[in-house]
C-alpha positions in Angstrom: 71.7 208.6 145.5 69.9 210.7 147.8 70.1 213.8 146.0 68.3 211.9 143.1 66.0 210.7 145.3 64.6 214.5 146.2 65.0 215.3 142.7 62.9 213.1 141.5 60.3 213.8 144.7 60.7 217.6 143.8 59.9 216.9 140.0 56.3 215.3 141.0 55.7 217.6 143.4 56.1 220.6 141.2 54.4 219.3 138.6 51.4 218.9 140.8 52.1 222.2 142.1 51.6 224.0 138.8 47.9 223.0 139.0 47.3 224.7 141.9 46.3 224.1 145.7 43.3 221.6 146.5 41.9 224.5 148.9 40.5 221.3 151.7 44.3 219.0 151.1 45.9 218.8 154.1 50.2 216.6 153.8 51.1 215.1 156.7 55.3 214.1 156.3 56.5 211.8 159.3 59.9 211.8 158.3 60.4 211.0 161.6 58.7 207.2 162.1 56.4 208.1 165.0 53.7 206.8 162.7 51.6 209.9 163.4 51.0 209.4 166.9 52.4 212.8 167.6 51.6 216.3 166.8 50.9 215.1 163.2 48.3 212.8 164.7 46.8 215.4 166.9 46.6 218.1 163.4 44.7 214.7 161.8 42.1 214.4 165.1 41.7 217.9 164.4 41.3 217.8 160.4 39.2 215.0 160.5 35.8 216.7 159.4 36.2 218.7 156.0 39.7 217.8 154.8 41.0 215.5 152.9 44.1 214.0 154.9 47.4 212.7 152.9 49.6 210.6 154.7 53.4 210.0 153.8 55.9 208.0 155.9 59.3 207.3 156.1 59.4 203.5 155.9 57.6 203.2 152.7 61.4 204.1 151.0 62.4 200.8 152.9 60.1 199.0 150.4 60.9 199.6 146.3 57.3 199.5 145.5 56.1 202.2 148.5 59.4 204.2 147.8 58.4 204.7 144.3 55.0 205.6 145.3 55.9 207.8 147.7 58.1 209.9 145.0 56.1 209.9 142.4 52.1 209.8 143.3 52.6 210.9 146.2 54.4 213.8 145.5 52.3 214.9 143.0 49.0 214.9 145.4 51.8 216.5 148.3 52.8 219.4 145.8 48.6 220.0 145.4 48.5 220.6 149.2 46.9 223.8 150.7 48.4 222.5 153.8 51.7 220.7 154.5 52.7 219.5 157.9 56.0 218.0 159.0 57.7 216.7 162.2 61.2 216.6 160.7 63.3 218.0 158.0 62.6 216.8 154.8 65.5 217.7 151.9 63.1 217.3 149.6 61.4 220.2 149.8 64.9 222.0 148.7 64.3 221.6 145.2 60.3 222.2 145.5 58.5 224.9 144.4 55.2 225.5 146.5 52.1 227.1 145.0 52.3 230.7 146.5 49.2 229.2 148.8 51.0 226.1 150.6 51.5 226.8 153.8 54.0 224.2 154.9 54.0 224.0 158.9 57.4 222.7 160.7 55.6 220.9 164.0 59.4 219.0 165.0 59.1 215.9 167.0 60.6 217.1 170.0 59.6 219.9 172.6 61.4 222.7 174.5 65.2 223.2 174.4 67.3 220.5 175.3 70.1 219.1 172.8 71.0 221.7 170.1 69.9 220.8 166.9 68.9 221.9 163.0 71.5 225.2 161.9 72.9 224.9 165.7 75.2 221.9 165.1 77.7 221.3 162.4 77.1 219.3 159.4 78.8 218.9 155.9 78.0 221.8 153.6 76.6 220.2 151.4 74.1 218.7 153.6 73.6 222.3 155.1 73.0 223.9 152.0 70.0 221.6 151.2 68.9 222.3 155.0 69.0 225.7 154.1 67.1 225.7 151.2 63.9 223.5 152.8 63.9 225.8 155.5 63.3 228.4 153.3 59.9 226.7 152.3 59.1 226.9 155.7 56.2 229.4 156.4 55.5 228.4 160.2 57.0 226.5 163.0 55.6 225.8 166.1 56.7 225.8 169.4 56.6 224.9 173.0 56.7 228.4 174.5 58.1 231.6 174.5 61.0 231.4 175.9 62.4 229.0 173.5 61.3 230.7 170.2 64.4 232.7 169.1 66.3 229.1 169.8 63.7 227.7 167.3 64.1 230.3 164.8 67.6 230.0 164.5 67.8 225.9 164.5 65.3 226.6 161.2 67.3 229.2 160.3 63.9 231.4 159.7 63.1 234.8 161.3 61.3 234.9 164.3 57.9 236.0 163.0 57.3 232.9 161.2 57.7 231.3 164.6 54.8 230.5 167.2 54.8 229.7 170.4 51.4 228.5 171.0 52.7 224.9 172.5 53.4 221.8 170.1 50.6 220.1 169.1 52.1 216.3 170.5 51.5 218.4 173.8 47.6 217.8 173.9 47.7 213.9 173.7 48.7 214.2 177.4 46.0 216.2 178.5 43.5 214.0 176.9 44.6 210.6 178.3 43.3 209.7 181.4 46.0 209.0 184.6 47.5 205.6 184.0 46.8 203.2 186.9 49.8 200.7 187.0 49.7 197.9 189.3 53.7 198.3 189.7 55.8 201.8 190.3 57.1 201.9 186.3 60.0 203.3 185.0 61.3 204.1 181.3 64.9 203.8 180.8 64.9 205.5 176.9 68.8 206.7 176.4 69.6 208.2 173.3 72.1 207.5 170.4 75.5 208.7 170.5 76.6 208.6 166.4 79.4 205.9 167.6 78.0 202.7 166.7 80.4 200.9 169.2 79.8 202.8 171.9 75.6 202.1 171.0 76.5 198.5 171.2 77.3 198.6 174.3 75.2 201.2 175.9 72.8 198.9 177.8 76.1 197.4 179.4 76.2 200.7 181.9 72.6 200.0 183.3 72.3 197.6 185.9 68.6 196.5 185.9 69.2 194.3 188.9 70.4 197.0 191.1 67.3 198.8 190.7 65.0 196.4 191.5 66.6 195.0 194.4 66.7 198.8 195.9 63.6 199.7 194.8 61.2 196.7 195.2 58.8 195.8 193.1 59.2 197.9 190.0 58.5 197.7 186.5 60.8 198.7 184.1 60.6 199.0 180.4 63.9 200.0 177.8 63.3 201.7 174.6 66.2 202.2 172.8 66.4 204.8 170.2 66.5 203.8 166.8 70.0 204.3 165.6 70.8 201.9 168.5 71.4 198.2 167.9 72.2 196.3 170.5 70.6 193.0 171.4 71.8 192.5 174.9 68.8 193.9 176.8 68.9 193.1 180.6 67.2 190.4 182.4 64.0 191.4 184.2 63.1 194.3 181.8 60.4 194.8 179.3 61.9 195.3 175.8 59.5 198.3 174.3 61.7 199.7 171.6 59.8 198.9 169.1 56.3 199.6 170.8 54.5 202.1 168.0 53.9 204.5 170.6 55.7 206.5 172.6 53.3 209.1 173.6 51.5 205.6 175.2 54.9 204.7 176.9 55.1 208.0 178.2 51.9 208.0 179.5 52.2 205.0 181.3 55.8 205.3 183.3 55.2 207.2 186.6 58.9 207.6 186.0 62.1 208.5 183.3 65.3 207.4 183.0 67.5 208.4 180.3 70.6 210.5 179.8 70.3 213.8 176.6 67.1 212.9 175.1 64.6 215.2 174.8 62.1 212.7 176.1 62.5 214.5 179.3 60.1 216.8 178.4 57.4 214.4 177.3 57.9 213.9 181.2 58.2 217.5 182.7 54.9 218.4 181.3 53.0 215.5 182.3 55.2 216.6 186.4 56.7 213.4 186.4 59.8 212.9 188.0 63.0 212.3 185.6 66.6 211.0 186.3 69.3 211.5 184.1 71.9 209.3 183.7 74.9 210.5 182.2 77.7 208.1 182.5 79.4 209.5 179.4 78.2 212.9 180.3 81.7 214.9 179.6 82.5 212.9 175.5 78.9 213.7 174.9 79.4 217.4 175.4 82.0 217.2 172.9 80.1 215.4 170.1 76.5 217.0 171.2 76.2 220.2 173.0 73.2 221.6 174.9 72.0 225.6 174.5 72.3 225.4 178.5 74.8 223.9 181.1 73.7 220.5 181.4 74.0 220.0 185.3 72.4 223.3 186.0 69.4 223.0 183.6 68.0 219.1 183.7 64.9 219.2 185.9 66.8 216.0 187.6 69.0 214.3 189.6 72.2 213.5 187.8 73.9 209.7 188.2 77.0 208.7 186.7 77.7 205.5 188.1 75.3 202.6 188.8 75.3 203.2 192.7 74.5 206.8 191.9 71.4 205.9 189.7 69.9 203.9 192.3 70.5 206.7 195.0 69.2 209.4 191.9 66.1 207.0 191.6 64.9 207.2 195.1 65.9 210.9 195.4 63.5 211.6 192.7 60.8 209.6 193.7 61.3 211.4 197.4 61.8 215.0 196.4 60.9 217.5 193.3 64.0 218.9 191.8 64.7 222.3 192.9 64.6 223.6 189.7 61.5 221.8 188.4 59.0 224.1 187.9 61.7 227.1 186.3 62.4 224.0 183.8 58.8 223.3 183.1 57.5 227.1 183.0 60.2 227.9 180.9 60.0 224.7 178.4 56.1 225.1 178.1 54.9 228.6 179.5 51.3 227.7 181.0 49.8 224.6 178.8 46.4 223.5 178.8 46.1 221.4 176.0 44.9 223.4 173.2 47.9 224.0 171.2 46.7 222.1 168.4 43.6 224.8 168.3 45.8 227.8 168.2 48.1 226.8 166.0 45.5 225.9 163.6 43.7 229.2 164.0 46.7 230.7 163.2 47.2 228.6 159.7 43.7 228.0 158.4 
């Protein structure tokens, strides 16, 4: 059914193709439901004067009469883009042809190296030869720094040249919010999916909320839970935020991070916020999920696998800036002043 489903997309979007680039069109494709408060919302603040902006999102296939919009009308105006921006694969574009002038711009929705991800894990063949071929429409893909471009290029299995590390444009939301002023110490415990829905069901049952308040005092602490999670047993005395539109706003808020392989860390590292990591599960995730570095040596973090050792991890981090903190950050992020949003687009337009 999917298949169809990009066929169909691919057939309006060619057809709109065949007429040619709109030379001031700029896509914007959140396959990845952040609602454009990322780096596709930063390219929008950017565009805002002299383009004409077209949105497409995700959750309009959970509705029929959005879905068909979005694979017909939609696609047609996408395939007259002179600009197309994305934050996460989109299959798709494997049976699209692009006017020779679409640039199509891979932003991702994460930062840094962290989890491996894209050609770096192992996925059905099928699946990977439709990866392949959307990759291949690819003309640019940002990234957070130099040191992590060749891992970049080879999780969108592109060369190297058509990567840039002029920082991710999701970094400059952070360095034009002011300092959040919280009346309590907040922490965000965000732990990410494991592909086991049992074991998701019952991830929330490792994280004893109590014991970090009683230890710390009077703390705030909000959960967001990723969205292949479903779980409705949240812990007393916490502040549900999983479905809070915002991350970046979540982010921006928490004077600390919990969580256990998300990439959310890094959200963190570049605002210098301290992060714990959590890993109670820490040696069956390596075997489902594996990192492009050794996990205990590279997290900017204390490490907790047990409920006593979180609490002890917690006040460690609040006390003391992990040794290899800055390395982490410098090497995720080079030097970033929030511009990356300007030299990427220098770069495209």
């Amino acid at each position: 059914m999917k298949d169809l489903i990009f066929r169909i997309y691919a057939l309006f979007f060619n057809f709109g193709a065949k007429l040619g680039t709109k030379k001031n069109r700029v896509g914007l494709v959140s396959m990845h439901n952040a609602h454009f408060a990322d780096g596709l919302g930063e390219v929008e603040r950017a565009l805002s004067d002299g383009y004409e902006i077209i949105k497409a999102e995700r959750t309009a296939l959970a509705r029929p009469l959005s879905a068909l919009k979005f694979i017909t009308a939609d696609a047609f105006r996408l395939g007259r883009a002179k600009y197309i921006f994305l934050n996460d694969n989109f299959m798709a574009l494997a049976y699209a042809k692009p006017d020779s002038e679409t640039k199509i711009i891979q932003l991702w929705h994460g930062m840094g190296a962290f989890k491996k991800f894209g050609f770096d894990i192992e996925v059905e063949p099928k699946v990977r030869r439709l990866e392949a071929a959307q990759a291949g429409r690819l003309t640019h893909v940002a990234c957070s720094s130099v040191g992590v471009k060749d891992i970049y290029a080879g999780a969108f299995g592109v060369s190297p040249e058509k990567v840039y590390p002029v920082g991710t444009p999701n970094e400059d939301y952070y360095f034009r919010t002011p300092d959040v002023k919280n009346e309590k110490y907040t922490i965000l415990y965000a732990p990410t999916f494991r592909e086991d829905p049992e074991s998701d069901a019952k991830i929330l049952s490792h994280f004893d909320a109590k014991a970090v308040k009683d230890a710390l005092g009077d703390v705030e602490i909000l959960v967001r839970l990723h969205p292949q999670v479903h779980t409705s047993s949240m812990p007393t005395g916490v502040t549900d935020v999983t479905d809070y539109p915002n991350v970046n706003e979540l982010c921006a808020k928490a004077d600390m991070l919990i969580t256990d392989y998300s990439s959310i860390c890094m959200d963190f590292v570049l605002q210098n916020k301290p992060v714990v990591f959590y890993a109670f599960d820490l040696d069956g995730y390596k075997g489902a999920r594996d990192f492009y570095f050794n996990y205990e040596d590279y997290v900017p973090g204390p490490i907790a696998k047990t409920s006593e050792e979180l609490v002890l991890a917690i006040k460690e981090a609040r006390e003391n800036r992990s040794p290899n903190y800055d390395e982490f950050r410098k090497f995720n992020f080079d030097e970033p002043e929030g511009d990356a949003t300007a030299k990427l687009l220098e770069i495209i337009l």
